[in-house]
matplotlib code that plots the C-alpha trace (Angstrom):
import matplotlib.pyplot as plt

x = [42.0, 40.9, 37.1, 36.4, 32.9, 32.0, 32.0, 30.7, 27.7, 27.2, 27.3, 24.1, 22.5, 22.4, 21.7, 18.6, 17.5, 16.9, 15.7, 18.3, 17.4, 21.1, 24.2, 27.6, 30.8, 33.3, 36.3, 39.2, 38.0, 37.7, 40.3, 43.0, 41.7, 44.9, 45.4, 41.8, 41.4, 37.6, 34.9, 32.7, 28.9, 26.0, 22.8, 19.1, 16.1, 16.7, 14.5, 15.8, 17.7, 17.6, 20.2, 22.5, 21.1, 22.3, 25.9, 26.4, 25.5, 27.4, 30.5, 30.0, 29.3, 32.9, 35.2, 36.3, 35.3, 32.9, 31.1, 27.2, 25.6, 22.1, 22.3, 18.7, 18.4, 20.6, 23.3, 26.6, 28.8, 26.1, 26.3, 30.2, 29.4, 27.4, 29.4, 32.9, 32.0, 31.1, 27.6, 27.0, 22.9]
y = [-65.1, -62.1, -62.5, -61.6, -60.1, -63.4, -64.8, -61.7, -61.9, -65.2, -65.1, -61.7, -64.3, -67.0, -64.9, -63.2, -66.4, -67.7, -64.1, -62.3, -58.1, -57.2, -58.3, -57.3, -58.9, -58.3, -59.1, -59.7, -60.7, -56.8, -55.6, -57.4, -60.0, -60.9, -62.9, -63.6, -67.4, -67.3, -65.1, -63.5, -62.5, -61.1, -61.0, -60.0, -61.4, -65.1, -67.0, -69.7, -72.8, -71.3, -68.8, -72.5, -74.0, -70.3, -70.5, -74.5, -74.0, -70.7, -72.9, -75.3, -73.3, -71.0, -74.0, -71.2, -71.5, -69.0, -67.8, -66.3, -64.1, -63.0, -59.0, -59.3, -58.6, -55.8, -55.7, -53.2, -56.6, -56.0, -52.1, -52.7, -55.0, -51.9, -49.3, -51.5, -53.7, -54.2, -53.6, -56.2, -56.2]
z = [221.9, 219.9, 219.0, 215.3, 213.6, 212.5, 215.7, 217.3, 214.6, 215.5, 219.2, 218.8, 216.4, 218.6, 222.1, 220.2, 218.8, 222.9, 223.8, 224.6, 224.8, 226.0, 226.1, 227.1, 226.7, 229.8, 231.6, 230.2, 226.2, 226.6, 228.7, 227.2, 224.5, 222.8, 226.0, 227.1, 227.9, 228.0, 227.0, 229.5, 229.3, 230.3, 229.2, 230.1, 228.6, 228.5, 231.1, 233.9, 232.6, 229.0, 230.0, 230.7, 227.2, 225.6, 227.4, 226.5, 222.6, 222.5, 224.3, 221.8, 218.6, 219.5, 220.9, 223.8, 227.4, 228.5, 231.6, 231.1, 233.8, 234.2, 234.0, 236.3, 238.6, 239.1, 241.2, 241.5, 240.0, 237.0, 236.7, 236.7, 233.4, 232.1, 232.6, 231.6, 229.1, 225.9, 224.2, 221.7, 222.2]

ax = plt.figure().add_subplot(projection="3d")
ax.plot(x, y, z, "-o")
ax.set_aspect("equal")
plt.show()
């Protein structure tokens, strides 16, 4: 399930539009995403229950399964995201 620059654009667009200051793609959409099942994020600057309204459209809008973390506050699971992942805000 490779991800194209559509989708990626749209995904920015859409985190931004709730808030969003940064956001990383992880796991395995990066490690290996020809055989990535679901998409991985995480994100900073979305508040509370809008961070779930943000994953649910974002589900919705891409037809993949996906799993959105909070990157605050910081932990050594989120520096991991930081330092491995993919900077897409």
């Amino acid at each position: 399930m490779a991800i194209n620059a559509e989708q990626f654009s749209l995904i920015t667009t859409l985190a931004r539009s709730y808030g969003a200051t940064r956001l990383f793609l992880f796991g395995s959409a990066v490690d290996t995403p020809d055989t990535a099942r679901d998409l991985d994020l995480a994100c900073d600057g979305v508040p509370g229950w809008k961070l779930y309204e943000l994953a649910a459209r974002l589900e919705q809008e891409l037809n993949v399964p996906l799993d959105l973390v909070a990157l605050s506050p910081q932990t050594r699971f989120t520096q991991l995201i930081e330092r491995r992942g993919r900077k897409l805000i």
